[in-house]
mmCIF file of the N, C-alpha and C atoms, coordinates in Angstrom:
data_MODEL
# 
_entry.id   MODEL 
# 
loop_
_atom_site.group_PDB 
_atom_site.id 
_atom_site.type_symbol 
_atom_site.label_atom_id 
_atom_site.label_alt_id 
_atom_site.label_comp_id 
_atom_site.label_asym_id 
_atom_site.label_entity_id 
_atom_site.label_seq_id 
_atom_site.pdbx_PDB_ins_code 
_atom_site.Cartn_x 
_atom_site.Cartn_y 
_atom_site.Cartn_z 
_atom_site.occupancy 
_atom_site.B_iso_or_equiv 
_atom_site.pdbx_formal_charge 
_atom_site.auth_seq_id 
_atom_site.auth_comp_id 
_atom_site.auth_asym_id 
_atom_site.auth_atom_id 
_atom_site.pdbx_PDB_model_num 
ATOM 1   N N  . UNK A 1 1  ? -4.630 20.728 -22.982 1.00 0.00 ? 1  UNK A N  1 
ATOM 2   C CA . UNK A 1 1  ? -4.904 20.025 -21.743 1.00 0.00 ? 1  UNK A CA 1 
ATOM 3   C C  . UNK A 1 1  ? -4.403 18.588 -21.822 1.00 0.00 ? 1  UNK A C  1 
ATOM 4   N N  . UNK A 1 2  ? -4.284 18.004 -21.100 1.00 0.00 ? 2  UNK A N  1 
ATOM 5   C CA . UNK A 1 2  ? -3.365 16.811 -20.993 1.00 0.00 ? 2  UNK A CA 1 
ATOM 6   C C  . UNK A 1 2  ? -4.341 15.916 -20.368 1.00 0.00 ? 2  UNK A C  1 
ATOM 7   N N  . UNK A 1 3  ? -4.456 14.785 -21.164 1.00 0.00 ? 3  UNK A N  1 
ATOM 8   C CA . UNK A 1 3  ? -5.782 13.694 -20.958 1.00 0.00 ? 3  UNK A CA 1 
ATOM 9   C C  . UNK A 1 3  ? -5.362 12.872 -19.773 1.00 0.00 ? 3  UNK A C  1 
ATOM 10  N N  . UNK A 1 4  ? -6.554 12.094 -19.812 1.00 0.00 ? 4  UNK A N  1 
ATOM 11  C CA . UNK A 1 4  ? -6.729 11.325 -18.400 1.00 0.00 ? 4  UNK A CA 1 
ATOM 12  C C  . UNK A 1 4  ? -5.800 10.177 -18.394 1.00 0.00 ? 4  UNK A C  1 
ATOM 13  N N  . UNK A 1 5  ? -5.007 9.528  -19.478 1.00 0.00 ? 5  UNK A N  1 
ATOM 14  C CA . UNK A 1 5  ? -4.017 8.593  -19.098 1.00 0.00 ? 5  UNK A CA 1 
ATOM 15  C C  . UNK A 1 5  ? -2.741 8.923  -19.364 1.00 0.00 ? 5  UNK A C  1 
ATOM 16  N N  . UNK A 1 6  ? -2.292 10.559 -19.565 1.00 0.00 ? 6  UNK A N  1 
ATOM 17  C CA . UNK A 1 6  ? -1.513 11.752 -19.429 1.00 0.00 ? 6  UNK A CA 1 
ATOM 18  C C  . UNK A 1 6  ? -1.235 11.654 -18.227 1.00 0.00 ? 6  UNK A C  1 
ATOM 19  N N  . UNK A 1 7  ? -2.186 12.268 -17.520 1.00 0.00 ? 7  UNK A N  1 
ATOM 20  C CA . UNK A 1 7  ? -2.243 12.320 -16.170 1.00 0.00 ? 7  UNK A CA 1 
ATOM 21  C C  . UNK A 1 7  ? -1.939 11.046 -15.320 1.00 0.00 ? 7  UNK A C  1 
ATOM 22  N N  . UNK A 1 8  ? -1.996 9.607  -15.845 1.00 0.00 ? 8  UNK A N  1 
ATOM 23  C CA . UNK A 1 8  ? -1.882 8.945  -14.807 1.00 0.00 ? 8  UNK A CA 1 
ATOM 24  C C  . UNK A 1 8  ? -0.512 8.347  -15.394 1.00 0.00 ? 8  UNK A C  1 
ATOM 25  N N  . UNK A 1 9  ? -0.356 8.433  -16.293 1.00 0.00 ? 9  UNK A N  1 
ATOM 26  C CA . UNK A 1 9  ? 1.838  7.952  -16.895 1.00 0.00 ? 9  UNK A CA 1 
ATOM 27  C C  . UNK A 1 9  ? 2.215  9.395  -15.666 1.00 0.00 ? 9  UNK A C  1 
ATOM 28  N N  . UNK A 1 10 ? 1.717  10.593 -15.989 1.00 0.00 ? 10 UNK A N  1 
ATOM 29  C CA . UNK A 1 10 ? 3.097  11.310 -15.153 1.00 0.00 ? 10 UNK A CA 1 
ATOM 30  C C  . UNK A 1 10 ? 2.931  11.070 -13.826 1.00 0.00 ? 10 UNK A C  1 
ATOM 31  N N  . UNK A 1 11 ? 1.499  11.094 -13.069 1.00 0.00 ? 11 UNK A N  1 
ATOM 32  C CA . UNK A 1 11 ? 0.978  10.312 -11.621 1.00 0.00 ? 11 UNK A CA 1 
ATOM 33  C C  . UNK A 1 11 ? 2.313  9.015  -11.554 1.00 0.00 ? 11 UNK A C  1 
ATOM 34  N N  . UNK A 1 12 ? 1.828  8.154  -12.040 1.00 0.00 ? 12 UNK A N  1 
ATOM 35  C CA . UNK A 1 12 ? 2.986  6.995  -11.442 1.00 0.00 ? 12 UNK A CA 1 
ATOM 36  C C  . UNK A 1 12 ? 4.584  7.251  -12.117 1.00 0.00 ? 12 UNK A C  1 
ATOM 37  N N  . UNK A 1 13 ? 4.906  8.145  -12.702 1.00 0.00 ? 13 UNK A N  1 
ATOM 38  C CA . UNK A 1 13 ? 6.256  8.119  -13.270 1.00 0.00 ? 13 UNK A CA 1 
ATOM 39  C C  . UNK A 1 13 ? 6.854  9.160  -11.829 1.00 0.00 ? 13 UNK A C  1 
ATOM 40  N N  . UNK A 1 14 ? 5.981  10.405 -11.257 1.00 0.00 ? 14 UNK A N  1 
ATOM 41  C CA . UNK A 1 14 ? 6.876  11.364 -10.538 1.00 0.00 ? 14 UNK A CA 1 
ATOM 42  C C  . UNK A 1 14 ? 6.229  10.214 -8.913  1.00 0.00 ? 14 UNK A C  1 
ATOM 43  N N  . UNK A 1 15 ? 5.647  9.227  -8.586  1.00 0.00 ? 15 UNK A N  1 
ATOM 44  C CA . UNK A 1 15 ? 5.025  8.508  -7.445  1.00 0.00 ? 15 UNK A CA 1 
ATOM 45  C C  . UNK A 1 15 ? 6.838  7.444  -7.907  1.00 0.00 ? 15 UNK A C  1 
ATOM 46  N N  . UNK A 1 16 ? 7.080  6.657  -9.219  1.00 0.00 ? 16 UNK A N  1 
ATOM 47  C CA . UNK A 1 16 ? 7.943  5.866  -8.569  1.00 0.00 ? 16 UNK A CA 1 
ATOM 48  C C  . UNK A 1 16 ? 9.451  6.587  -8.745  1.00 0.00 ? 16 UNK A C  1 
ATOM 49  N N  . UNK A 1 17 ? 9.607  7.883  -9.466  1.00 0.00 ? 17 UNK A N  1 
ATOM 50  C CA . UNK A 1 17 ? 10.861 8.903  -8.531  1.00 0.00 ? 17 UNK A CA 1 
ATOM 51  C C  . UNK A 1 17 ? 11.106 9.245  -7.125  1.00 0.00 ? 17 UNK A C  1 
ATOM 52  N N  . UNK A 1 18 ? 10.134 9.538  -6.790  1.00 0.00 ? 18 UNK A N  1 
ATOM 53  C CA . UNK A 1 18 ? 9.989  10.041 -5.472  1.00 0.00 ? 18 UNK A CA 1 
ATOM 54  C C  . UNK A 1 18 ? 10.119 9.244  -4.430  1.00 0.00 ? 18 UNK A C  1 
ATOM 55  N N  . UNK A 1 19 ? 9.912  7.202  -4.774  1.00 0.00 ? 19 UNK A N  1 
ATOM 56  C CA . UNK A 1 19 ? 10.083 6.144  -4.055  1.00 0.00 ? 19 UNK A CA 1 
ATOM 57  C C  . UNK A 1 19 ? 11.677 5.887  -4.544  1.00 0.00 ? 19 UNK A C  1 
ATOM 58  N N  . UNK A 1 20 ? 12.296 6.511  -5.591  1.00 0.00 ? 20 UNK A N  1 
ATOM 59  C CA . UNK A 1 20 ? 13.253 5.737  -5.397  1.00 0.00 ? 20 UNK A CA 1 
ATOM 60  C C  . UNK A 1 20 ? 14.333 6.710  -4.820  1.00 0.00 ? 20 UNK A C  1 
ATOM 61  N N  . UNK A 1 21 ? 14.188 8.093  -4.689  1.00 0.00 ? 21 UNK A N  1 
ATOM 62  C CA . UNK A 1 21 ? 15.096 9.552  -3.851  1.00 0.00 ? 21 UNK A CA 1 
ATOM 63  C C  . UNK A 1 21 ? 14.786 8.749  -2.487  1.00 0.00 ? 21 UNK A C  1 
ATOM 64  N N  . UNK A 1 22 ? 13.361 8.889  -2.355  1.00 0.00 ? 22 UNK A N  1 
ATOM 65  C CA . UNK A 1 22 ? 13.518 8.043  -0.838  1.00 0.00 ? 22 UNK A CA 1 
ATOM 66  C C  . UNK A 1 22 ? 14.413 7.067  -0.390  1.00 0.00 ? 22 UNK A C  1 
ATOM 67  N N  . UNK A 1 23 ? 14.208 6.035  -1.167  1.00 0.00 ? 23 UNK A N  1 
ATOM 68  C CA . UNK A 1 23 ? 15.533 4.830  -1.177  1.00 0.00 ? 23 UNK A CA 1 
ATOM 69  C C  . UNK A 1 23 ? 16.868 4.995  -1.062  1.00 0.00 ? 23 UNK A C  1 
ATOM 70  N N  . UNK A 1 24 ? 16.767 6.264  -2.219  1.00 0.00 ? 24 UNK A N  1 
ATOM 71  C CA . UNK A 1 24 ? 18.388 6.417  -1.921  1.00 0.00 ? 24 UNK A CA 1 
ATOM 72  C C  . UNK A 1 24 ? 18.477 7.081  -0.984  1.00 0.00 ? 24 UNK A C  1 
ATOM 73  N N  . UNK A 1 25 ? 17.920 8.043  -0.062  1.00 0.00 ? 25 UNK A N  1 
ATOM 74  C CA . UNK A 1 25 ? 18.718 8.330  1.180   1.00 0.00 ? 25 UNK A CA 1 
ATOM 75  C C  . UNK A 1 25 ? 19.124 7.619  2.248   1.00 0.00 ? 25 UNK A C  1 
ATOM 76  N N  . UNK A 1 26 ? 18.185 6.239  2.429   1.00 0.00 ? 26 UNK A N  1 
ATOM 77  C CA . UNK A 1 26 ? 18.667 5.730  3.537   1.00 0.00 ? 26 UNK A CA 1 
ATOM 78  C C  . UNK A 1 26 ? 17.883 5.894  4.734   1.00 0.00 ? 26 UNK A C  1 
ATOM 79  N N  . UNK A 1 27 ? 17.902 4.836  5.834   1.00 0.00 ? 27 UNK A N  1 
ATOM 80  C CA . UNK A 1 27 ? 17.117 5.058  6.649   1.00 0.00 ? 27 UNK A CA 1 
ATOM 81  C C  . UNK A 1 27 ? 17.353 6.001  7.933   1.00 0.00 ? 27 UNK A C  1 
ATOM 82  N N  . UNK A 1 28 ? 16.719 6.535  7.676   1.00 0.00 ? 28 UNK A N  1 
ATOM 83  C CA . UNK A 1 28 ? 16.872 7.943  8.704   1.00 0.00 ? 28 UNK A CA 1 
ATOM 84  C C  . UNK A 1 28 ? 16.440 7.697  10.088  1.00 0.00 ? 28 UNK A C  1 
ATOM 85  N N  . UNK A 1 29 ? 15.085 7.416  9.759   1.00 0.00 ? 29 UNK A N  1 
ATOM 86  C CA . UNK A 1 29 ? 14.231 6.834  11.233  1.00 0.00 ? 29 UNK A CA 1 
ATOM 87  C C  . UNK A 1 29 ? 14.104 5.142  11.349  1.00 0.00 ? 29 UNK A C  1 
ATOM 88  N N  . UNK A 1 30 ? 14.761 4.465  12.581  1.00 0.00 ? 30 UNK A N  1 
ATOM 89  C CA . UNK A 1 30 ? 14.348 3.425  12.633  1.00 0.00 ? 30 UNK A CA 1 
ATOM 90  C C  . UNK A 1 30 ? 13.585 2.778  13.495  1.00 0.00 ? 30 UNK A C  1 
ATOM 91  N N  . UNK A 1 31 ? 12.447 2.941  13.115  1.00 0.00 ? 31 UNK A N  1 
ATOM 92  C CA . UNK A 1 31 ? 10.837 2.159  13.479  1.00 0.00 ? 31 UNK A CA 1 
ATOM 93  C C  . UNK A 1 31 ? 11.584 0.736  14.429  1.00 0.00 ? 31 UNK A C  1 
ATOM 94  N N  . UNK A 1 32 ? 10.938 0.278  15.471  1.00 0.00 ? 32 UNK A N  1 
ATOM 95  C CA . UNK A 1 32 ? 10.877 -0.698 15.691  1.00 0.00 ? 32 UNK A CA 1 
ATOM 96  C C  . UNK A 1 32 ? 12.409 -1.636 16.540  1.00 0.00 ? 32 UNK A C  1 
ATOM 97  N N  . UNK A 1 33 ? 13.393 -0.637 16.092  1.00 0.00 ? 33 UNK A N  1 
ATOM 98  C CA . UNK A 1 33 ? 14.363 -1.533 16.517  1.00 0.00 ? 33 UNK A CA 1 
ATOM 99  C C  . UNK A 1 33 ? 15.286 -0.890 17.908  1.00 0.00 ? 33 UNK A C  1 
ATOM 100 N N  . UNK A 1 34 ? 14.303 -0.352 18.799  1.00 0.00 ? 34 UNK A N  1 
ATOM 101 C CA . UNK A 1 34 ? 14.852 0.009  20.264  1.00 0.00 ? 34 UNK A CA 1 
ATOM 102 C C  . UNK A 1 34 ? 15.002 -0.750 21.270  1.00 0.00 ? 34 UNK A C  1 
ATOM 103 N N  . UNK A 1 35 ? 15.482 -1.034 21.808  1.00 0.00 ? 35 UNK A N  1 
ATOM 104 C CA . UNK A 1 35 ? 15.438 -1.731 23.221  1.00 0.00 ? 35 UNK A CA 1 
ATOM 105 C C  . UNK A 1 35 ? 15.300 -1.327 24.363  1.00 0.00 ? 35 UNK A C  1 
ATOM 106 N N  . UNK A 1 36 ? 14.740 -0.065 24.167  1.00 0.00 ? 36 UNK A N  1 
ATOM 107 C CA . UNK A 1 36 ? 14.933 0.570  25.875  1.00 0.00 ? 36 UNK A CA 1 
ATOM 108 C C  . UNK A 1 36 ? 13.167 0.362  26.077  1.00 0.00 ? 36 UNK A C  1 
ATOM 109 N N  . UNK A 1 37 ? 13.016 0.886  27.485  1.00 0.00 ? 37 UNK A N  1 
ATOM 110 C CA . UNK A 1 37 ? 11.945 0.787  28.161  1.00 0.00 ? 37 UNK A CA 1 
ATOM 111 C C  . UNK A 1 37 ? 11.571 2.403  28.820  1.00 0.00 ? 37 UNK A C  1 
ATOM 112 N N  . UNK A 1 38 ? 10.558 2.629  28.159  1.00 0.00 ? 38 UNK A N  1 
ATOM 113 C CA . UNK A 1 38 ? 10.723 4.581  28.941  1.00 0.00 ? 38 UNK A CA 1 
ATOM 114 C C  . UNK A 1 38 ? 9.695  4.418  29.856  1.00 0.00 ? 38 UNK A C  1 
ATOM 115 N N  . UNK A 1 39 ? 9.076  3.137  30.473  1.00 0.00 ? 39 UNK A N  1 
ATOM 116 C CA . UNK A 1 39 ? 7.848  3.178  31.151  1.00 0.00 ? 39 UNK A CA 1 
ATOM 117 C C  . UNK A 1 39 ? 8.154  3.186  32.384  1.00 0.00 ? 39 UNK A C  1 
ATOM 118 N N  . UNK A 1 40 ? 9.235  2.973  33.187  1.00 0.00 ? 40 UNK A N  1 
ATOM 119 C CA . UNK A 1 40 ? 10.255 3.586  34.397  1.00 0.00 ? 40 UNK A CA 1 
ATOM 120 C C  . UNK A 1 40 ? 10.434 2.101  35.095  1.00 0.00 ? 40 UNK A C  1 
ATOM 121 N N  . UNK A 1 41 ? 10.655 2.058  36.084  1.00 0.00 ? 41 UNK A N  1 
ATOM 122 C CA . UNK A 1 41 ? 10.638 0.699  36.802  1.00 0.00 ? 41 UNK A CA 1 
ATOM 123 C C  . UNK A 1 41 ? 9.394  0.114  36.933  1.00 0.00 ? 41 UNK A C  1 
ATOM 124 N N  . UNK A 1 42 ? 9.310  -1.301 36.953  1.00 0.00 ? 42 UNK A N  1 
ATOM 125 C CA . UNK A 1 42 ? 8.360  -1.834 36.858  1.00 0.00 ? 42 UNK A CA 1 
ATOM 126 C C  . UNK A 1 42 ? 8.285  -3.023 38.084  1.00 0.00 ? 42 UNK A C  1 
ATOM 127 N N  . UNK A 1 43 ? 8.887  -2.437 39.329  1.00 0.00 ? 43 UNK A N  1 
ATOM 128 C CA . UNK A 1 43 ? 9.244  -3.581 40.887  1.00 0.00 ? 43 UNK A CA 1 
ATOM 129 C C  . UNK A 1 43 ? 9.421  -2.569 41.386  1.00 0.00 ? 43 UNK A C  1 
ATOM 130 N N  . UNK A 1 44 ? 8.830  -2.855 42.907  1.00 0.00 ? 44 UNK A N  1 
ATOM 131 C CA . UNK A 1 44 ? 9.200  -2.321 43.667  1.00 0.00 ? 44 UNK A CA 1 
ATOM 132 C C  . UNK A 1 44 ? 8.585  -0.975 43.665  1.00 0.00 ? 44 UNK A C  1 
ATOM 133 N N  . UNK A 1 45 ? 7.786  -0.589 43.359  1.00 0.00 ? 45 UNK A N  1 
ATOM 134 C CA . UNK A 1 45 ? 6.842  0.509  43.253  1.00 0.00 ? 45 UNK A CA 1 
ATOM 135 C C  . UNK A 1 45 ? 5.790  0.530  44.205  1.00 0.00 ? 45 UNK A C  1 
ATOM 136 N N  . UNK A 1 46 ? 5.237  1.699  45.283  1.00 0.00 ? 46 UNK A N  1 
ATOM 137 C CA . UNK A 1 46 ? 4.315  1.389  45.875  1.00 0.00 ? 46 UNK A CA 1 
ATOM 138 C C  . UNK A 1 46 ? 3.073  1.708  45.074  1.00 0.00 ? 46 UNK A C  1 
ATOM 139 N N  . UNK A 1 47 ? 2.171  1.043  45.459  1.00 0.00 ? 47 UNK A N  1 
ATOM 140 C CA . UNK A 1 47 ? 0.927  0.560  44.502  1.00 0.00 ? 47 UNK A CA 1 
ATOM 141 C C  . UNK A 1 47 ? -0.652 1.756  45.042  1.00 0.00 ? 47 UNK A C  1 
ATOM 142 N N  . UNK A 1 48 ? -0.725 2.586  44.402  1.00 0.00 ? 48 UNK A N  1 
ATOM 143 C CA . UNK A 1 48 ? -2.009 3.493  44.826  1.00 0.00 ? 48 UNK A CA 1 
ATOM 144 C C  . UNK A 1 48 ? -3.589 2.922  44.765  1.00 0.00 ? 48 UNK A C  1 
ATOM 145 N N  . UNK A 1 49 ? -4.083 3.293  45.127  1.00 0.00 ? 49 UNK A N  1 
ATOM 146 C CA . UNK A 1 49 ? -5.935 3.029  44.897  1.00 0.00 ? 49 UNK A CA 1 
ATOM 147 C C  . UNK A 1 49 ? -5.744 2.354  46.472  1.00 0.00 ? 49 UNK A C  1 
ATOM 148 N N  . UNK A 1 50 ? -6.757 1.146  45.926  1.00 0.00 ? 50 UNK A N  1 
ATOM 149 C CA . UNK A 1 50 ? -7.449 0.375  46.870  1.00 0.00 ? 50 UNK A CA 1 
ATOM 150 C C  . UNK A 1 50 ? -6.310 -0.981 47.521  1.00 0.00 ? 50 UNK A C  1 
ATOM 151 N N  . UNK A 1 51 ? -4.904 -0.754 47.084  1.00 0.00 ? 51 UNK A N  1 
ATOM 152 C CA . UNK A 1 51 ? -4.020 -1.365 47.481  1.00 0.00 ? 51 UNK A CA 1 
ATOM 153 C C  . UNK A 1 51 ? -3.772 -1.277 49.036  1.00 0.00 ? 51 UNK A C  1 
ATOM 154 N N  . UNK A 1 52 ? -3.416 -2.259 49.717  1.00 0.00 ? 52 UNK A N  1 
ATOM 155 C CA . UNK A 1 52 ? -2.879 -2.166 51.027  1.00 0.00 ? 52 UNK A CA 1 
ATOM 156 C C  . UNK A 1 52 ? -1.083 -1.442 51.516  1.00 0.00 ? 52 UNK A C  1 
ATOM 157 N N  . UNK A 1 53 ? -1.276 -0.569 52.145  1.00 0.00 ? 53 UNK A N  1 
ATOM 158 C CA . UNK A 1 53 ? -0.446 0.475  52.933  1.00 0.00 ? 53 UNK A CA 1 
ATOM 159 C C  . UNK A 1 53 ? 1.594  -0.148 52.630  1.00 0.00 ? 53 UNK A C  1 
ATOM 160 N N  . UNK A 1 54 ? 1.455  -1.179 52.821  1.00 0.00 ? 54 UNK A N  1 
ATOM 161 C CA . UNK A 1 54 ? 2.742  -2.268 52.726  1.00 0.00 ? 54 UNK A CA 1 
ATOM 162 C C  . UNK A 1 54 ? 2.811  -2.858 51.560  1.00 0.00 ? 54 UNK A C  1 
ATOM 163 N N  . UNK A 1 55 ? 2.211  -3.073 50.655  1.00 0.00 ? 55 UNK A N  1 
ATOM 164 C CA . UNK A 1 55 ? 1.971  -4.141 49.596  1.00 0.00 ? 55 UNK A CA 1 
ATOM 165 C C  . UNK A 1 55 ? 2.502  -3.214 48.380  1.00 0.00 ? 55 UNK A C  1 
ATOM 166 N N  . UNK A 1 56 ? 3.380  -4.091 47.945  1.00 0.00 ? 56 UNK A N  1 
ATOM 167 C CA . UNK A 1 56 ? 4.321  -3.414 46.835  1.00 0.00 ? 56 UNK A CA 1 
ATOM 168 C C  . UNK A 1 56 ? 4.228  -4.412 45.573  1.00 0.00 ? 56 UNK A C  1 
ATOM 169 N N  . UNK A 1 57 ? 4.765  -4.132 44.520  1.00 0.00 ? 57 UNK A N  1 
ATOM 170 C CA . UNK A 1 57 ? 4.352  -5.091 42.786  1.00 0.00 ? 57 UNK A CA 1 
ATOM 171 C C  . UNK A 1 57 ? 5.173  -6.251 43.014  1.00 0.00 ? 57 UNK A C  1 
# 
């Protein structure tokens, strides 16, 4: 059986392989750097509820 600081050399030896395969592939998904807007127009919309009949954003 393989002791408790066995277990934690191969824990962080196959944890910082697995960070560095990650690394090397490259960024696949990029978080954060979009510029679009998917929330549709934001003028000129007529306004529902308790808004008045004519009254637009």
């Amino acid at each position: 059986m393989l002791t408790s600081s066995l277990h934690k050399a191969l824990f962080y030896n196959l944890l910082s392989l697995s960070c560095f395969v990650l690394a090397a592939c490259g960024d696949v998904y990029k978080i954060g750097v979009g510029i679009a807007d998917i929330t549709g127009p934001a003028a000129e919309i007529n306004m529902m509820g308790y808004a008045q009949i004519g009254q637009r954003t």
